[in-house]
LUMFITOR-36996 format. One line per field, with one value per atom (N, C-alpha, C): atom name; residue number from 0; x, y, z; residue in one letter. Coordinates in nm, 3 decimals, always signed. Atoms other than C-alpha are relative to their C-alpha. Layout:
<rs>
at	[CA;...]
i	[NUM;...]
east	[X;...]
north	[Y;...]
up	[Z;...]
aa	[a;...]
</rs>
This chain:
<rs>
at	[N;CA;C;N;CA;C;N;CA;C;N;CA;C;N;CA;C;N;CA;C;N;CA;C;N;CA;C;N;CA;C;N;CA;C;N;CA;C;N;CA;C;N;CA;C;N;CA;C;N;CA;C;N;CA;C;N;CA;C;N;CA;C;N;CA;C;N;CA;C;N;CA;C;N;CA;C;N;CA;C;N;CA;C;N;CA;C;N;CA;C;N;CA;C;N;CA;C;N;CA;C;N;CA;C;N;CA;C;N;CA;C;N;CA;C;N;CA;C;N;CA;C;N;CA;C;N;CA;C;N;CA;C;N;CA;C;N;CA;C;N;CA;C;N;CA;C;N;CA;C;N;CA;C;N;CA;C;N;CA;C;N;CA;C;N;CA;C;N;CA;C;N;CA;C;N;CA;C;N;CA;C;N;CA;C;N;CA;C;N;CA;C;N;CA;C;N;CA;C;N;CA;C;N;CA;C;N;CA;C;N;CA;C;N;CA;C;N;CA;C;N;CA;C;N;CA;C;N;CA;C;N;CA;C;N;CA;C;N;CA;C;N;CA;C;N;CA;C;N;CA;C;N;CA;C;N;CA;C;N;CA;C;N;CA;C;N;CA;C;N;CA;C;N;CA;C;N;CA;C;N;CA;C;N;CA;C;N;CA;C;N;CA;C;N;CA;C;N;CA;C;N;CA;C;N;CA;C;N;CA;C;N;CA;C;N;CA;C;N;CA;C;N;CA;C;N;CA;C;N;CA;C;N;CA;C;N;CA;C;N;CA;C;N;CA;C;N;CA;C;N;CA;C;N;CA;C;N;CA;C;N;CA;C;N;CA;C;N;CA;C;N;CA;C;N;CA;C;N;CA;C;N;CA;C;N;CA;C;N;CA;C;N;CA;C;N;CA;C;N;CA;C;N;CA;C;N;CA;C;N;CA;C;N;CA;C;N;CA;C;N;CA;C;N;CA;C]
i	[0;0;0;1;1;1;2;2;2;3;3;3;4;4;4;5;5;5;6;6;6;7;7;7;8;8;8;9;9;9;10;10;10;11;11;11;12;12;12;13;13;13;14;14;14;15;15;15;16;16;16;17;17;17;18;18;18;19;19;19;20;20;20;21;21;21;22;22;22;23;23;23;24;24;24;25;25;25;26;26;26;27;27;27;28;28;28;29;29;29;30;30;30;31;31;31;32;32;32;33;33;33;34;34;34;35;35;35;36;36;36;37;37;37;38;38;38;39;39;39;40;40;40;41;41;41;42;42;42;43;43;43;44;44;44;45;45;45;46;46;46;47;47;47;48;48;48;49;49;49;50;50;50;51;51;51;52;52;52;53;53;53;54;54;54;55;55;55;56;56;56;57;57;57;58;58;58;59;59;59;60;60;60;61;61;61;62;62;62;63;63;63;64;64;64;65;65;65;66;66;66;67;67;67;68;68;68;69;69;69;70;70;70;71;71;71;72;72;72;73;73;73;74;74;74;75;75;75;76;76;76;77;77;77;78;78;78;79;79;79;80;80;80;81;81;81;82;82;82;83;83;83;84;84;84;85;85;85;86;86;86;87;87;87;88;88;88;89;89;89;90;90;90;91;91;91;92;92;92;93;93;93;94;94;94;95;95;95;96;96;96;97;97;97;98;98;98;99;99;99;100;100;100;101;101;101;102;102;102;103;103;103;104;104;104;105;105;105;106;106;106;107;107;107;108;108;108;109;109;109;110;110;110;111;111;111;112;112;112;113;113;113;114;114;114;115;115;115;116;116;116;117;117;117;118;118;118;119;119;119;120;120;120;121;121;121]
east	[-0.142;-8.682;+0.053;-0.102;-8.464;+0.092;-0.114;-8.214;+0.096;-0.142;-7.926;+0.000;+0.040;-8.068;+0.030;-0.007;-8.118;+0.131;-0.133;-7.769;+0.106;-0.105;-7.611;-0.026;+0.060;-7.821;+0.061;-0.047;-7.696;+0.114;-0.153;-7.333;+0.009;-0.017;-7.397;-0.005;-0.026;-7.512;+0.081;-0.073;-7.278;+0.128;-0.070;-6.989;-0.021;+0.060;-7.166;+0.001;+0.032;-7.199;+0.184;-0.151;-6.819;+0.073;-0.076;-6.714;-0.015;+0.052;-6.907;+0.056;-0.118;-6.710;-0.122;+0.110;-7.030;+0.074;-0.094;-6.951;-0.111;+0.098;-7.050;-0.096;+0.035;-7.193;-0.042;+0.051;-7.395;-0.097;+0.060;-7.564;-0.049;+0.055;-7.827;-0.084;+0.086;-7.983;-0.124;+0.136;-8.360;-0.121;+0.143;-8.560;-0.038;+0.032;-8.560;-0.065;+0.090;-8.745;-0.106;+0.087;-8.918;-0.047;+0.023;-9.130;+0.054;-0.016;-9.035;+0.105;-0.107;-8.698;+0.072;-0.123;-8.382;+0.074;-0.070;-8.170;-0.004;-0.027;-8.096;+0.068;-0.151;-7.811;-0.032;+0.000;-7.770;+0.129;-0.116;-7.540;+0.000;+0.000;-7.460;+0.093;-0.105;-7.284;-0.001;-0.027;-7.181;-0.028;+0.082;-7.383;-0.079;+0.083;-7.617;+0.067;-0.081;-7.411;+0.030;-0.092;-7.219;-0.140;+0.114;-7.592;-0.045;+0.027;-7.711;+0.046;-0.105;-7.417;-0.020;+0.066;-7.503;-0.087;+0.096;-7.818;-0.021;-0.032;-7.744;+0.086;-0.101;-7.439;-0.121;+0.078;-7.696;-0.085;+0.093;-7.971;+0.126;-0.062;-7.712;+0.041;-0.060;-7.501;-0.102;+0.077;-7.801;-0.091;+0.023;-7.968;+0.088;-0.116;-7.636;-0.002;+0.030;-7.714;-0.139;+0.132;-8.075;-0.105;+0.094;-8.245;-0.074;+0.066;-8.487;-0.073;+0.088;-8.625;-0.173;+0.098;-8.952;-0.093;-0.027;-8.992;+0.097;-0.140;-8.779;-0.094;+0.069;-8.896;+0.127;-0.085;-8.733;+0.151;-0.116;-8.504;+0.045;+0.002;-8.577;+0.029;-0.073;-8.485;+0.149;-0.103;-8.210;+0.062;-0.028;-8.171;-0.026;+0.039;-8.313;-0.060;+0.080;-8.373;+0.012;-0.030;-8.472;-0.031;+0.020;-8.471;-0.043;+0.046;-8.699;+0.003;-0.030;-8.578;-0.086;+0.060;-8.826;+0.090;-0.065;-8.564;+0.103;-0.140;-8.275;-0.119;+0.050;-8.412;+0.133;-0.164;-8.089;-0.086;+0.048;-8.153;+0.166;-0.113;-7.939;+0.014;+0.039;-7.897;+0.096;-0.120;-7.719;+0.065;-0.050;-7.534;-0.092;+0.110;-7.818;-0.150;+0.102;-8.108;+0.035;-0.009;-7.906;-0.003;-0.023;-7.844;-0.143;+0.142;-8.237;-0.079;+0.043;-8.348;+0.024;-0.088;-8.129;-0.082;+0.062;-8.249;+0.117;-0.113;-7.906;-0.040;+0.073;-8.073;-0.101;+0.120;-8.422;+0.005;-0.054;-8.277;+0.111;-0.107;-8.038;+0.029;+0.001;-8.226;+0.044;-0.069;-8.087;+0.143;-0.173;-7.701;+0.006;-0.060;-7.502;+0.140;-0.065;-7.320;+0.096;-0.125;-6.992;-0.020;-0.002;-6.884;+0.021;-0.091;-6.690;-0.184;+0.124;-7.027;-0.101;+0.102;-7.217;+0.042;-0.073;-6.958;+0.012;-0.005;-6.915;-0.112;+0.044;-7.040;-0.059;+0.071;-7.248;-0.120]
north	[-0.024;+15.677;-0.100;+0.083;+15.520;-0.083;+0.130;+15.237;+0.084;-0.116;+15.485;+0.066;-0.067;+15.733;-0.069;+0.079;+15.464;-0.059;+0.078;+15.265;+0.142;-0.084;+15.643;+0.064;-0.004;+15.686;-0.116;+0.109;+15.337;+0.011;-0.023;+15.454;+0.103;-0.082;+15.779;-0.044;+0.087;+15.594;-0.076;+0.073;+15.370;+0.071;-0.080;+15.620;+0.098;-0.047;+15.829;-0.076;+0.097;+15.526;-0.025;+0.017;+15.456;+0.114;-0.104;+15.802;+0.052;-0.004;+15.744;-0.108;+0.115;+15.384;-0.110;+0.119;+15.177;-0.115;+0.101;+14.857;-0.133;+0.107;+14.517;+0.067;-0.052;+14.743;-0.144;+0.060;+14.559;+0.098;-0.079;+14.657;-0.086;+0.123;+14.415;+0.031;-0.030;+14.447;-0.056;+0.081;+14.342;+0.052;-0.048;+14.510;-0.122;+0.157;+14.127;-0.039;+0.145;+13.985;+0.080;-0.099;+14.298;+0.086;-0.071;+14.568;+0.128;-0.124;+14.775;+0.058;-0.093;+14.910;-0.065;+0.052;+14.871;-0.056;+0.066;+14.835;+0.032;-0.017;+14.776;+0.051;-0.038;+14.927;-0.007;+0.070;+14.756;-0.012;-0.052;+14.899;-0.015;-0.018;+14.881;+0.097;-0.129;+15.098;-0.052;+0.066;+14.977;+0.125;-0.047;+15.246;+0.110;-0.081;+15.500;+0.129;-0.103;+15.786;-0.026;+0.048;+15.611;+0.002;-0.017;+15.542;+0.086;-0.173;+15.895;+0.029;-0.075;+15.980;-0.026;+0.017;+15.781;-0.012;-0.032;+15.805;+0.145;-0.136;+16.201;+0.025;+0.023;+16.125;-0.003;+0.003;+15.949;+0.115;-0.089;+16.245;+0.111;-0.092;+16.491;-0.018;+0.072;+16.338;-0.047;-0.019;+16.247;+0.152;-0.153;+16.614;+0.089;-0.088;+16.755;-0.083;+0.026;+16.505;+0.034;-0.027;+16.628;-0.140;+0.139;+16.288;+0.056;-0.029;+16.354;-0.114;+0.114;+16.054;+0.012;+0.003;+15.980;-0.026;+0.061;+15.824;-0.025;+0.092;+15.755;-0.003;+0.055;+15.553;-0.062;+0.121;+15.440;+0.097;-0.047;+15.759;+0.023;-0.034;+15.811;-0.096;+0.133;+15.485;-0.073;+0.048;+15.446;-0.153;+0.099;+15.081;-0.054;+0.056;+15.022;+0.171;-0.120;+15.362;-0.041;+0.022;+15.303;+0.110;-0.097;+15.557;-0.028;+0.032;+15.508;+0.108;-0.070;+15.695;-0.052;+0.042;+15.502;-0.138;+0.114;+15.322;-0.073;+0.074;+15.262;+0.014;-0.054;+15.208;-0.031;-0.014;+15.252;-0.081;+0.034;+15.021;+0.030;-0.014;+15.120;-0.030;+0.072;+14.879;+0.020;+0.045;+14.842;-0.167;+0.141;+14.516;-0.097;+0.090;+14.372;-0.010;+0.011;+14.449;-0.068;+0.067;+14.321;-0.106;+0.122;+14.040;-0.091;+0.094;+13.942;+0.069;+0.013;+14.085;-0.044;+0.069;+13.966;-0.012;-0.036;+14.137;-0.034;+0.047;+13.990;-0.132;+0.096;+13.675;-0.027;-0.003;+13.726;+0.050;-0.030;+13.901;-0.068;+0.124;+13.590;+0.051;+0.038;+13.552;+0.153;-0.121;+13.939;-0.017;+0.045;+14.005;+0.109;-0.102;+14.150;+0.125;-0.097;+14.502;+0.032;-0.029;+14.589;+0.172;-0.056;+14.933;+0.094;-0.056;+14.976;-0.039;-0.014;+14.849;+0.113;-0.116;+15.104;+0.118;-0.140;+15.367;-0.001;+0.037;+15.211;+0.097;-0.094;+15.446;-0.080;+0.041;+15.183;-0.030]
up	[+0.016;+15.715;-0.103;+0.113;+15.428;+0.073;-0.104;+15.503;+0.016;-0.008;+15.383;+0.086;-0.118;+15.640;+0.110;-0.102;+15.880;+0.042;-0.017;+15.846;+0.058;-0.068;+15.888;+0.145;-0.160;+16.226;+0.084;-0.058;+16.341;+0.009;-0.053;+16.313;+0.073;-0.079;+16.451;+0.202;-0.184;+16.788;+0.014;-0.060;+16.789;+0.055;-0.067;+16.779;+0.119;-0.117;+17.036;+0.148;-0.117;+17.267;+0.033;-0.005;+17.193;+0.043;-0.073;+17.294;+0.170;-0.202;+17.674;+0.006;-0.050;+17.691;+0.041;-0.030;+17.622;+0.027;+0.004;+17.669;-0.098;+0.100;+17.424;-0.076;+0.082;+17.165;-0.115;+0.093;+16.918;-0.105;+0.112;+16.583;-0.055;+0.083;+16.434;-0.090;+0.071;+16.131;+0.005;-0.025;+16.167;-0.116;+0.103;+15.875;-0.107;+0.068;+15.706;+0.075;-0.076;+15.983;+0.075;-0.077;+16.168;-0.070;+0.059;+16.048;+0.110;-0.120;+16.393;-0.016;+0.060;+16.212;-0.064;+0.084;+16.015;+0.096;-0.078;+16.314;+0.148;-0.133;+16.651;+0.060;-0.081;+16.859;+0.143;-0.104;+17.178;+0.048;-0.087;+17.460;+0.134;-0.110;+17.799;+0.084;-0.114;+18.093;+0.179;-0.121;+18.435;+0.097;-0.106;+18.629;-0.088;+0.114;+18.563;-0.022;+0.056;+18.536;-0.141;+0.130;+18.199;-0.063;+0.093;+18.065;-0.045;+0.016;+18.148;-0.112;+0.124;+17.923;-0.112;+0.048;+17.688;-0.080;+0.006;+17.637;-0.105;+0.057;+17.582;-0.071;+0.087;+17.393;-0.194;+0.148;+17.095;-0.022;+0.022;+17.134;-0.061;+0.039;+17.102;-0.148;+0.145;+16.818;-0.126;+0.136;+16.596;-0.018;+0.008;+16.661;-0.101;+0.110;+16.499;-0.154;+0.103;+16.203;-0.042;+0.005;+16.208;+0.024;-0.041;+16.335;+0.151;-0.133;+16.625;+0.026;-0.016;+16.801;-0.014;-0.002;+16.766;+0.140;-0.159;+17.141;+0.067;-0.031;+17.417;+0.122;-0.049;+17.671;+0.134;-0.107;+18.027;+0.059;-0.008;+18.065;+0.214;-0.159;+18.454;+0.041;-0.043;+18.583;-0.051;+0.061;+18.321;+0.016;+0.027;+18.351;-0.129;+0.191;+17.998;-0.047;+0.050;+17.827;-0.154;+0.181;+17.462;-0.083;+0.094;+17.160;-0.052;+0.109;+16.890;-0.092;+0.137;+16.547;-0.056;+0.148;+16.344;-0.023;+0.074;+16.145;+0.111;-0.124;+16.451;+0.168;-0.158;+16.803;+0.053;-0.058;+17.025;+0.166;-0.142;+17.373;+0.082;-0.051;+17.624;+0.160;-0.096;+17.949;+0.102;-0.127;+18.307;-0.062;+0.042;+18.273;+0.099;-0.023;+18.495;-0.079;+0.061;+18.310;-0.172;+0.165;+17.943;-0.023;-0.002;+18.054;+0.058;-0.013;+18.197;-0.097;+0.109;+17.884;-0.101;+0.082;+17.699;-0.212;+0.149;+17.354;-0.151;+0.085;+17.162;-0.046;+0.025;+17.191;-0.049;+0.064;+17.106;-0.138;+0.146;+16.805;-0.093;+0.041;+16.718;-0.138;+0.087;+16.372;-0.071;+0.092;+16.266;-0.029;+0.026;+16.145;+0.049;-0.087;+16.314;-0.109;+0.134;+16.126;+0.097;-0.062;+16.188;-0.025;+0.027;+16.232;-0.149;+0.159;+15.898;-0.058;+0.133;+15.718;+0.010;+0.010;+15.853;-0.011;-0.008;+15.794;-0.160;+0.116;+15.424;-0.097;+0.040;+15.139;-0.120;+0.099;+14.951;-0.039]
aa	[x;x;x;x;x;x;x;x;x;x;x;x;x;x;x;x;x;x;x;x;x;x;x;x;x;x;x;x;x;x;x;x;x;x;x;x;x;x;x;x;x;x;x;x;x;x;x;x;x;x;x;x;x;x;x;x;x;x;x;x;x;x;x;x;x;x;x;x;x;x;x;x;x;x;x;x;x;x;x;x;x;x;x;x;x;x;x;x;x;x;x;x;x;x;x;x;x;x;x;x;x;x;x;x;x;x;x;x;x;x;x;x;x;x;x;x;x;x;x;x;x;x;x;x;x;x;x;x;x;x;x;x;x;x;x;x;x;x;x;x;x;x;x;x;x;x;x;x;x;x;x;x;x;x;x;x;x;x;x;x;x;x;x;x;x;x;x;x;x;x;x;x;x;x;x;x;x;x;x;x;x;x;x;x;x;x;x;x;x;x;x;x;x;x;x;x;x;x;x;x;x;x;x;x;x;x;x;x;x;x;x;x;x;x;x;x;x;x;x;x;x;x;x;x;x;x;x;x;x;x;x;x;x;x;x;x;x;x;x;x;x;x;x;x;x;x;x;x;x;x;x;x;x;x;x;x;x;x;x;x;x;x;x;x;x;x;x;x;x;x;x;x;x;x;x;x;x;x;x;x;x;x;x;x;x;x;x;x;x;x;x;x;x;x;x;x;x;x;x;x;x;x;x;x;x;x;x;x;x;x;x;x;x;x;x;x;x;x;x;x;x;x;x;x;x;x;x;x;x;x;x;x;x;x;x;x;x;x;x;x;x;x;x;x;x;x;x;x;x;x;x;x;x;x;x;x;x;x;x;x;x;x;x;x;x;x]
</rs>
């Protein structure tokens, strides 16, 4: 996948996540320090219903941009279900499992993208 590709997959989940009422939405760029993608998108939901949503929120919403994950991993338990696109993996956590994985941290040394940059047409 291309970054351009990739950066417009990373906004598509994020708005997706923002229209189920993720909560602490993050977006980290990591293709400087990782070969495992361009970016991160790292969400949570205060039960599993909101994850569920979710979850099916990003599949849906990048489907209608033509992105199909490549893996997704962790959807039956929904405490951590992750998407792998290739270029975006989307993690998507209870607020107990984000916080003892705490993947915001382990990913310090990435930057963090605002919405507008990834909506930005440059």
């Amino acid at each position: 996948m291309e970054k351009k590709e990739s950066k417009e997959l990373a906004a598509i989940c994020q708005r997706a996540m923002e229209e189920k009422k993720a909560e602490n939405i993050e977006v980290i760029e990591i293709d400087g320090i990782s070969p495992l993608a361009d970016y991160f998108v790292i969400a949570s939901g205060s039960n599993f219903n909101q994850t569920d949503a979710m979850v099916q929120a990003v599949e849906e919403k990048a489907a209608e941009a033509g992105f199909v994950p490549d893996h997704v991993e962790g959807h039956r338990n929904a405490n951590w279900t992750l998407i792998d696109f290739k270029g975006v993996v989307v993690h998507v956590f209870d607020q107990e499992a984000r916080e003892f994985y705490d993947l915001d941290r382990i990913w310090k040394d990435g930057r963090k993208v605002s919405i507008e940059e990834l909506e930005s047409r440059d």
